[in-house]
C-alpha positions as CSV (number, residue, x, y, z in Angstrom):
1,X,165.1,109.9,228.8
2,X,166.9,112.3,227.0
3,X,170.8,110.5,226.2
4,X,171.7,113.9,223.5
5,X,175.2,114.9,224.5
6,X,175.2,119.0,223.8
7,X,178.3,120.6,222.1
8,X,180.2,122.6,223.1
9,X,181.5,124.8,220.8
10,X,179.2,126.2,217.6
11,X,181.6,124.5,214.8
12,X,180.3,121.6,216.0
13,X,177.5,122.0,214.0
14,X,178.2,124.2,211.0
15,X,181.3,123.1,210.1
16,X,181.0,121.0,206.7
17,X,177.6,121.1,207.0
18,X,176.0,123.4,204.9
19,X,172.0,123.1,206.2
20,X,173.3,124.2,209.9
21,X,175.3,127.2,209.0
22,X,172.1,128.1,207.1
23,X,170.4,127.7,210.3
24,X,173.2,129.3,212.4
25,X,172.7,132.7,209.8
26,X,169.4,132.9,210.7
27,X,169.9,132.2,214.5
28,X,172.3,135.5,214.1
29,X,169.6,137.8,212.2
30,X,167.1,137.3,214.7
31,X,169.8,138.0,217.5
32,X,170.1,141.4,215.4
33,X,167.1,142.1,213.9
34,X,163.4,143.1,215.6
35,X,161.4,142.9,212.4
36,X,157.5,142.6,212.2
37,X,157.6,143.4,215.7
38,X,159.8,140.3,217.0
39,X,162.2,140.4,220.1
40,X,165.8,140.3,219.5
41,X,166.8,136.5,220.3
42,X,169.0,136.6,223.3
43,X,169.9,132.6,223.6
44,X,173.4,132.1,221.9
45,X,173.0,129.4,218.5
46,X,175.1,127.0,220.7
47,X,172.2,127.5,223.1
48,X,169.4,126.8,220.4
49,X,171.5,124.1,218.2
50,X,171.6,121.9,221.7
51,X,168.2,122.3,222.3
52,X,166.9,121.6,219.1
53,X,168.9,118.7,218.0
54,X,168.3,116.9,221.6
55,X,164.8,117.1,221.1
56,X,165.4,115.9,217.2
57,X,167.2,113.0,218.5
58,X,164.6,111.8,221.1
59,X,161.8,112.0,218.8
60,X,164.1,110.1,215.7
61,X,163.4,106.5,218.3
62,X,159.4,107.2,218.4
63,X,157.6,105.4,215.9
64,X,154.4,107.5,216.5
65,X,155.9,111.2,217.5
66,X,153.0,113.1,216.5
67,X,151.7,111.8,220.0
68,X,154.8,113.9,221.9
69,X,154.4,117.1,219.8
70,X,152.1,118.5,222.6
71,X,154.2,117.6,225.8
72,X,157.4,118.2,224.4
73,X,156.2,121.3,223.4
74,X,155.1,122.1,226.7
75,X,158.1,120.6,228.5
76,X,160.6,123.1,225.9
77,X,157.9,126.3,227.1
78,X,159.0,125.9,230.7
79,X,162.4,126.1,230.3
80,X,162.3,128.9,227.9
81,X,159.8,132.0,226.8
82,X,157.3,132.1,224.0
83,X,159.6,133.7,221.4
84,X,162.3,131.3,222.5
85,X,160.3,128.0,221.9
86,X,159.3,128.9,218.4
87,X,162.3,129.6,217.3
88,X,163.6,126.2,218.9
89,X,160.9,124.3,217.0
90,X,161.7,126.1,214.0
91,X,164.9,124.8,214.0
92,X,163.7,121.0,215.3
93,X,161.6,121.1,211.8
94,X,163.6,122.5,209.7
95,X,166.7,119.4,210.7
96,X,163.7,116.9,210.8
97,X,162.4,117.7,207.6
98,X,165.7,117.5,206.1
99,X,167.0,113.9,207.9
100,X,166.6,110.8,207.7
101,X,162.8,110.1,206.0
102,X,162.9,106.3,207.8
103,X,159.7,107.1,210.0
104,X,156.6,108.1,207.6
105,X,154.6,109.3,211.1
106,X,157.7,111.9,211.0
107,X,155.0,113.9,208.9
108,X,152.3,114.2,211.3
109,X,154.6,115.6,214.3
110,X,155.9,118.1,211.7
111,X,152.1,119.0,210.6
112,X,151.0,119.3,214.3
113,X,154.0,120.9,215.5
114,X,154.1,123.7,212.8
115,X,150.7,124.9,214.1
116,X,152.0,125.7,217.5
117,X,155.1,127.7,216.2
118,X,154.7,131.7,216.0
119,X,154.9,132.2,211.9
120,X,156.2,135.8,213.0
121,X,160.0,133.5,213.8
122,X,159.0,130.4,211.3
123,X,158.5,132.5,208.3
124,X,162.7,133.5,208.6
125,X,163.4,129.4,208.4
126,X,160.6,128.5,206.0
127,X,162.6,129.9,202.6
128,X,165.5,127.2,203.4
129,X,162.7,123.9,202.5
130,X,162.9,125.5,198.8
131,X,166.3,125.7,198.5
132,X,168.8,123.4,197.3
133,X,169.9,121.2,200.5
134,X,169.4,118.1,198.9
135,X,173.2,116.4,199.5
136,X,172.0,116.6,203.4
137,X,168.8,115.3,202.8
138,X,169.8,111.6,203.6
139,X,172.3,112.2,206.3
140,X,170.8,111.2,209.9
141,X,170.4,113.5,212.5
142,X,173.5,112.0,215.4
143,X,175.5,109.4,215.1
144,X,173.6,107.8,218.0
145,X,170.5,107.7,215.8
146,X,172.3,106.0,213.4
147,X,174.0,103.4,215.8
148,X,170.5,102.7,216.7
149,X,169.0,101.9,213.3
150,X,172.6,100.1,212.2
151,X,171.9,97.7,215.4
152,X,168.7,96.4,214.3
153,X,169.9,95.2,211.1
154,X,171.2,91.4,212.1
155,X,173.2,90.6,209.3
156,X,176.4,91.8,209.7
157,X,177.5,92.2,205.7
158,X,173.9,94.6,205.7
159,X,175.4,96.7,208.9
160,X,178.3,97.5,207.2
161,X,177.2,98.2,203.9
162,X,174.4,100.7,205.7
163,X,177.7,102.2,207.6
164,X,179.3,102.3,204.4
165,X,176.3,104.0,202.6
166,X,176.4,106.8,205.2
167,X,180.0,106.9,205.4
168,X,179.8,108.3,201.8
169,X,177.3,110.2,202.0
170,X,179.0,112.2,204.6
171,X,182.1,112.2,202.4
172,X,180.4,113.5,199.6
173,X,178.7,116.3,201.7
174,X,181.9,117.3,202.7
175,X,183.3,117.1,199.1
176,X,180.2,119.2,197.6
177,X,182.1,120.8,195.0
178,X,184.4,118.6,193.9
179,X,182.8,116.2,191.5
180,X,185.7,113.9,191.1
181,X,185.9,113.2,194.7
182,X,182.2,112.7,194.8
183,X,182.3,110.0,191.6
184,X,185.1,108.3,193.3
185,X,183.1,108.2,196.5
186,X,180.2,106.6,194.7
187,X,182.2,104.1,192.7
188,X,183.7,102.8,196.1
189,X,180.4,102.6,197.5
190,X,179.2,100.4,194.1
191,X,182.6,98.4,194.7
192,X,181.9,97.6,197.9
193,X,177.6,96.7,197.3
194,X,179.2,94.1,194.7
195,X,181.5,92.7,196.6
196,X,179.0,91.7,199.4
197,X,176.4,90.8,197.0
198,X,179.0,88.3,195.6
199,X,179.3,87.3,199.2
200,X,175.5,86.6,200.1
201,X,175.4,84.7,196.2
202,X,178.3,82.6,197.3
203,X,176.6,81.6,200.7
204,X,173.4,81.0,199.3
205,X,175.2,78.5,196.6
206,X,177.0,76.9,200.0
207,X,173.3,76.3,201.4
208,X,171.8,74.9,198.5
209,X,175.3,72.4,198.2
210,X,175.1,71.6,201.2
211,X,171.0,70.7,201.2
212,X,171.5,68.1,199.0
213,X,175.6,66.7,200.1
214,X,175.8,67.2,203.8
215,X,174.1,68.6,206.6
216,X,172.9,71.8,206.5
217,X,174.7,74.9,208.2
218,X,172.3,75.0,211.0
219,X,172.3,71.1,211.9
220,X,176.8,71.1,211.8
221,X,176.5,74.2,213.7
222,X,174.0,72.3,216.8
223,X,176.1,69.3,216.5
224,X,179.4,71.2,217.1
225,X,178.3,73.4,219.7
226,X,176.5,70.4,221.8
227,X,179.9,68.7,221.5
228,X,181.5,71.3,222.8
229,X,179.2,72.2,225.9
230,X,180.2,68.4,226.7
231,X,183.7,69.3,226.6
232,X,182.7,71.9,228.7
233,X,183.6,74.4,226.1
234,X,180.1,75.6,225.1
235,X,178.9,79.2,224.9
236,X,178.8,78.8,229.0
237,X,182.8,79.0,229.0
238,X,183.5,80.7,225.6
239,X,182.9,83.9,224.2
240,X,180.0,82.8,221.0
241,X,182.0,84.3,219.1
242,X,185.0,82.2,219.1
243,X,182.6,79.5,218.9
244,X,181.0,80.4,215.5
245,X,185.1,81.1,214.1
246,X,185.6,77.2,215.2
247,X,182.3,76.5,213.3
248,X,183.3,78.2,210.2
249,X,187.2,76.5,210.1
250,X,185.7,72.8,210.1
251,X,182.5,73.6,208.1
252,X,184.1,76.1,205.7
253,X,180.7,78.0,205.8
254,X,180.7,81.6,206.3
255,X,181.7,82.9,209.8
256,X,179.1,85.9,209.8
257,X,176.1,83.7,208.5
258,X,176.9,80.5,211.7
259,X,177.1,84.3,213.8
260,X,174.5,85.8,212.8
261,X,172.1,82.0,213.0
262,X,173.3,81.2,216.4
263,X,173.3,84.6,217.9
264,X,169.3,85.0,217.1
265,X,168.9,81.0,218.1
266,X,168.5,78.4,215.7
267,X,165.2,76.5,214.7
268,X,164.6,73.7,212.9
269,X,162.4,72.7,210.5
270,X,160.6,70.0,208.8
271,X,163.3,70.4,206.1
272,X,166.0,69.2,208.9
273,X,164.4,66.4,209.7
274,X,166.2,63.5,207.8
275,X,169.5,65.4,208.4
276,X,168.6,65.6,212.6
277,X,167.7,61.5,212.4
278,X,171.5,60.6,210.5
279,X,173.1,63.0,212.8
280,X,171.7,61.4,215.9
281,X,172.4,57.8,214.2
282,X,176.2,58.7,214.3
283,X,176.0,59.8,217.3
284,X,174.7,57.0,218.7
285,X,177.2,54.7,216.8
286,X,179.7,56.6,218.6
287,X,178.1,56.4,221.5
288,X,178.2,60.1,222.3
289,X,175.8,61.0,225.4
290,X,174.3,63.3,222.4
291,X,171.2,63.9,220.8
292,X,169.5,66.6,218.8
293,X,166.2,67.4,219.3
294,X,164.4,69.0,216.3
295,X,161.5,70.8,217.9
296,X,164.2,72.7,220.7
297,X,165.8,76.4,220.3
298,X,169.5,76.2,220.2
């Protein structure tokens, strides 16, 4: 199901945003213009823009979309004529050969596609793939899109840094021209890679401490959360969230990496073993009803 909300006025799209306003001049030559024997394009560019980019936006979350070329195709024919459709498509591959390249099958829908749209209409569009576009090249095609592909990345320090790489690139879209801004926007960008990369080095030096000191992250984090489902406090009466901030005050281990472990379920492995065996001994020496079992999900 298509989830695309249209706009509602044209600056929508074409303001700041150099490959639509291409897009939107040629919308309004073929609305004047009867060349090569073509009818005048009676749809208003709000009209066409909507169209196109919901139909950009439902094939973005396809991993195969060559396979929808044909029905979508013939879904966009009833609602519109011939003339109409091509010129909608020409605008779908136009925006989708200029997003986001994350899905290499992206190709064949654009391949199979192209065949069906009347070259009399794509040959206005095709002179904008040789020009000089390139700052939109990388920008995705909504912001729903991107929320989708930000959500499959677990670890939190990645999401932001991905938000953060788009972020700039939008800035620096909107700052074509001024080359100062744009360097400044970069250097953030770098500021901000390093500062998480110091981040993940400092975790990974926690981990390998506390391998060969103390439990590991994973083990404290099973202990403290089964002690706390028998305080009644577990992830059945608390948010997991304020769970994992308890976690990472007593452990001093990084709140995002005990979020990020507990929120996909923890496993052990051989490697825990020993650690599993001397937590369990405590336990029993304080005769806590508690026991953790290495080959369970937590």
């Amino acid at each position: 199901m298509n989830s695309y909300t249209p706009k509602l006025v044209i600056d929508d799209y074409i303001d700041k945003n150099e490959l639509n306003s291409r897009i939107y001049q040629i919308l309004l030559y073929l609305q004047d213009n009867t060349a090569n024997g073509r009818h005048k394009l009676k749809r208003q560019p709000l009209e066409i823009f909507n169209q196109a980019y919901a139909i950009c936006e439902e094939l973005q979350g396809i991993k195969h979309p060559e396979e929808l070329a044909i029905p979508v195709w013939n879904r966009i024919r009833q609602l519109f004529l011939s003339y109409e459709t091509s010129v909608i498509f020409s605008c779908v591959y136009i925006v989708l050969y200029f997003a986001e390249k994350g899905n290499p099958n992206m190709i064949y829908f654009l391949n199979r596609i192209k065949q069906k749209i009347d070259s009399v209409y794509f040959q206005e569009f095709e002179p904008l793939l040789k020009e000089e576009l390139t700052y939109f090249t990388a920008l995705p095609v909504s912001f729903e899109f991107l929320k989708t592909e930000a959500d499959k990345i677990s670890d939190l320090d990645k999401r932001e840094l991905f938000y953060i790489d788009h972020l700039t690139r939008y800035k620096q879209a909107r700052n074509k021209g001024n080359i100062l801004q744009q360097i400044s926007d970069e250097i953030d960008l770098i500021k901000r890679t390093k500062e998480l990369s110091n981040a993940d080095r400092q975790v990974a030096e926690t981990v390998e401490k506390d391998s060969t000191d103390a439990a590991s992250i994973k083990v404290r984090s099973v202990v403290i959360s089964e002690m706390l489902k028998k305080m009644q406090l577990g992830a059945a009466h608390n948010d997991l969230t304020k769970i994992c901030k308890l976690i990472a005050f007593l452990t001093g281990n990084s709140y995002n990496s005990i979020y990020n472990e507990m929120q996909k379920g923890i496993y052990f492995s051989n490697f825990h073993s020993k650690q599993i065996d001397e937590a369990n001994k405590i336990l029993k020496e304080l005769n806590a009803s508690i026991a953790i079992d290495k080959h369970k999900q937590y």
